[in-house]
N, C-alpha and C positions, 0 to 999 in steps of 0.2 A: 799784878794781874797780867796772865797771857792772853797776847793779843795776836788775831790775824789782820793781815795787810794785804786785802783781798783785790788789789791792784795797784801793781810796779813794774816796772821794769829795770831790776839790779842784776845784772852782772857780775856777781859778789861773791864770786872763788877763793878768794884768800883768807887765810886764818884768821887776819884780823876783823872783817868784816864778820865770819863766822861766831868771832866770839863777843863782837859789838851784839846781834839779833840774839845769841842767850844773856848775854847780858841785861838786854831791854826783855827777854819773853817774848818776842816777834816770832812769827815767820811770816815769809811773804810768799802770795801769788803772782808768778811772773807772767807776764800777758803777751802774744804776739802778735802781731800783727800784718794783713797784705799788705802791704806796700813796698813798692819797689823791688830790693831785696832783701829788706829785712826780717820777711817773713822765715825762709832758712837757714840763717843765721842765727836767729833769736832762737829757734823752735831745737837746734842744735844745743845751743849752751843751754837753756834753760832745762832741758831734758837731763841732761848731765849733771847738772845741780841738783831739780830732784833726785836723783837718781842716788846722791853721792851722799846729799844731807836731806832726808826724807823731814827730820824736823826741823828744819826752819826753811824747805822750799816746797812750794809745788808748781803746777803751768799751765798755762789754758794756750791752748793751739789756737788754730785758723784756719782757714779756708783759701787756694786760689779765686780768684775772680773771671767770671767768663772773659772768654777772646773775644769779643767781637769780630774781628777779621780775618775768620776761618771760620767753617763750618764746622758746629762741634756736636754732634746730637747726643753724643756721649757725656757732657760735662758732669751733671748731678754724680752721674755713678763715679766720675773720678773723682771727684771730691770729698763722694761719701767713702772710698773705698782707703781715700789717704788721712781722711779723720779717722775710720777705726785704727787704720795703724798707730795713728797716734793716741789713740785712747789704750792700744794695748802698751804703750807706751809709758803709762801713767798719767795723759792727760786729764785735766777732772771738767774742762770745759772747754768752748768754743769762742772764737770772737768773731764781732762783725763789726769794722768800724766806718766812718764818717767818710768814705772814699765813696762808697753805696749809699746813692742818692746827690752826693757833692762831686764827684769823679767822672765814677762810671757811666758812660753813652752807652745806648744801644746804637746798629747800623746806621740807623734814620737821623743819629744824632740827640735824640730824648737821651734826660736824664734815666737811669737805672735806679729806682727805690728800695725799699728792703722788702717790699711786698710786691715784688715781682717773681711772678710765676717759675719762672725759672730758678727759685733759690727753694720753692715747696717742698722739694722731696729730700732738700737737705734738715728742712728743720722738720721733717715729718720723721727724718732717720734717728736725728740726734734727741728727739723727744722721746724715740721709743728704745734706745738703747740707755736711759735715764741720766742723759749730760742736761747740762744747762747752757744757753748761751750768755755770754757779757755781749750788750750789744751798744756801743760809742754812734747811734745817729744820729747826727747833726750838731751844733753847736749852739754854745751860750746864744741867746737871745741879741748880745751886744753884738756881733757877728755880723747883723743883718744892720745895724746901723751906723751912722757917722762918727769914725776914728773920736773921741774924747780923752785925751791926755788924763791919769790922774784915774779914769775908770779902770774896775778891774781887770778887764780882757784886755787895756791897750795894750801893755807889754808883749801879750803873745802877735794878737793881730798886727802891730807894728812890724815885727821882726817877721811875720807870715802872710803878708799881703793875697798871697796865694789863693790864702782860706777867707777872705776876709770880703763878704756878702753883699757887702752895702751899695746898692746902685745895680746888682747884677741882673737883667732879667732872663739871664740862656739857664739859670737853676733852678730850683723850688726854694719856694719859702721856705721860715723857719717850722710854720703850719704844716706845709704838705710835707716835711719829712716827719715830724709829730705826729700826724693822721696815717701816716705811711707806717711807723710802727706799731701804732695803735691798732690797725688791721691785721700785722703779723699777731699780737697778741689775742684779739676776736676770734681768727680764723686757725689757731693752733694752741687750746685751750690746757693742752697738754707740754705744751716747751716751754718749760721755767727761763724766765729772759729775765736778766737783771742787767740794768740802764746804767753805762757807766756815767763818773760825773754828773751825781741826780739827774738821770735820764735825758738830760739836757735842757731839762726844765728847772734849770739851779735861778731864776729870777723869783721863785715863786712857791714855796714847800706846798700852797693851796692846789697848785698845778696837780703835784707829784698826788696827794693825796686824793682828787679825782679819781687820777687812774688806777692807784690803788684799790680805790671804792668799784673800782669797771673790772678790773681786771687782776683776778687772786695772782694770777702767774707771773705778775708782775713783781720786781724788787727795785732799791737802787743802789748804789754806794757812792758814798761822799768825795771820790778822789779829785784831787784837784780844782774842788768848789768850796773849800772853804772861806774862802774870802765873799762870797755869795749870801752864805748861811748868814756871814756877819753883817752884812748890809741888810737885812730883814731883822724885824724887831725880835729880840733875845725868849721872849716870851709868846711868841708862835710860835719859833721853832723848837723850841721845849717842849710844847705842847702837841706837836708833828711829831713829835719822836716816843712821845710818851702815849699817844695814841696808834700808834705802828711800830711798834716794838721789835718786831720779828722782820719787817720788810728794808731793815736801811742798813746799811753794810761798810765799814769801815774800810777805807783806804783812802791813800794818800796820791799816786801816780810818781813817785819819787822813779827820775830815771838815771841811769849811771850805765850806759851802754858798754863799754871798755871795759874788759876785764879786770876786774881788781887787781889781779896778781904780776898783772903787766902796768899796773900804774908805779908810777915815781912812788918811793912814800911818804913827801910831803903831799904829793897830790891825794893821797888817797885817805891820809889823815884830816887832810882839811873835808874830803868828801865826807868821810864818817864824822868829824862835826856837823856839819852842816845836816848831816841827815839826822841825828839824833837832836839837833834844837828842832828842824822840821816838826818830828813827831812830837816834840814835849808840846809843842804852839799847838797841835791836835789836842793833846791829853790836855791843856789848860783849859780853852777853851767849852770840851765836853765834861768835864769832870769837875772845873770849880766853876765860881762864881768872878773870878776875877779878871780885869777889864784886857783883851787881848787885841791886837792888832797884826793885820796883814795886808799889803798889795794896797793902803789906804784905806781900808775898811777898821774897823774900831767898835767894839762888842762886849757885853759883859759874857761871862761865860754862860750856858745853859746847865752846869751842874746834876748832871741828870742821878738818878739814884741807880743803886750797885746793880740791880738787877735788870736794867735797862741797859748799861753799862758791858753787862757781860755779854748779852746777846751782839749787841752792834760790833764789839772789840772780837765776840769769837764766837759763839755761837750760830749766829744767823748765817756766818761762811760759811763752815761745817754743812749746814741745814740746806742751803741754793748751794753750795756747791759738795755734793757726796762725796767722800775718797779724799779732802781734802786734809 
């Protein structure tokens, strides 16, 4: 079965990587992101990729983020005028990630949410020239509380103190940026937004399907929460999926920023293992019945059937994201 990998970040120039994703039926959507500068850099290589291997790549852009400290009354239109370039580019989407509303100040010093007026005429552009956003706001639920060894998020939150919630009162909750999306999706009925990382409501598939039930233009994709899935009983999330069929969206978050072709190639052969058991630990999981483990979580698989199956691996990309 071919499958879309409708959020990554590979790097993956060289022939051997090339011939790993027809190997497996893969292609992947490459994601960029503002931060720092990576936004440039990624938005470079990834274009080029598509560009070079239209079947097994595509790319979703990004946005600058306002300056605060300058006067910019111009912003929106620059923003919008460096997304169309990139759409004529081949981009097939937009991102917005967890910087917006966890980051970003305004002058006063407030937090910046995603439903801040200032970001309206970009998702009013992108809605109406028929892009979709990926939108990464806010994080896992464990985020907001006390470091636990042994739970799923400690690995990252250890290694990222940075992001890590617990105790903070200068940010919003994990609520007010959930209620903060949840507004962008009310108040712009027309911009397909799909939640990266089950919307970030991966403690709880009940959550996810809420908003489903609020909000048609809603989607999510699985990347990077699967050890989440497994920690909730096997048999509700079977049943989340088999009753939202068309709204859940396959990916992984697998990153490998270094160009493949400049990697050593031991190094590169152990990457391309490592990403191919990756994905089989997905395909177990969704496709049989048997007992899979990750990150200490421990799951029987959900086994969903073939036509459920095809949507989430490739269809439902396709569908939230056009031109893919």
């Amino acid at each position: 079965m071919d499958r879309i990998d409708a959020h990554a970040h590979i790097n993956g120039d060289d022939s051997r990587t090339l011939a790993c994703l027809e190997e497996m039926g893969l292609k992947v959507m490459n994601i960029c992101v503002a931060h720092n500068d990576w936004r440039e850099g990624a938005r470079t290589a990834y274009r080029a990729l598509a560009r070079a291997h239209p079947q097994r790549y595509g790319w979703c852009t990004t946005f600058d983020l306002p300056d605060y400290t300058v006067a910019d009354s111009e912003y929106a239109d620059r923003a919008i005028a460096e997304l169309d370039n990139d759409f004529r580019d081949g981009a097939v989407a937009v991102k917005a990630w967890k910087n917006i509303g966890m980051e970003l100040r305004s002058p006063d010093g407030a937090p910046v949410l995603i439903d801040d007026p200032i970001f309206d005429p970009v998702y009013e552009h992108v809605a109406s020239v028929g892009k979709p956003m990926l939108m990464h706001i806010g994080e896992p639920l464990e985020c907001w509380l006390p470091l636990r060894e042994g739970s799923v998020h400690y690995g990252y939150y250890s290694r990222h103190p940075e992001w890590h919630m617990h105790e903070r009162t200068d940010l919003p909750s994990h609520q007010d940026l959930m209620q903060a999306r949840d507004r962008v999706l009310a108040r712009h009925p027309s911009l397909r937004v799909i939640g990266a990382h089950l919307g970030s409501l991966e403690y709880d598939v009940a959550q996810i399907a809420d908003r489903f039930d609020r909000y048609p233009n809603f989607a999510v994709d699985v990347s990077a929460r699967l050890a989440d899935l497994m920690a909730q009983p096997a048999q509700k999330v079977r049943e989340f999926f088999l009753r939202y069929p068309e709204r859940i969206l396959f990916g992984t978050d697998i990153v490998s920023r270094q160009q493949h072709s400049d990697m050593e190639s031991p190094d590169l052969e152990a990457w391309l293992a490592e990403f191919r058991t990756t994905n089989e630990l997905y395909y177990r999981y969704f496709e049989t019945s048997a007992t899979v483990g990750m990150w200490g979580q421990e799951s029987e698989g959900i086994q969903l059937p073939a036509d459920v199956l095809e949507r989430f691996y490739t269809l439902n990309a396709r569908a939230w994201y056009p031109g893919l």
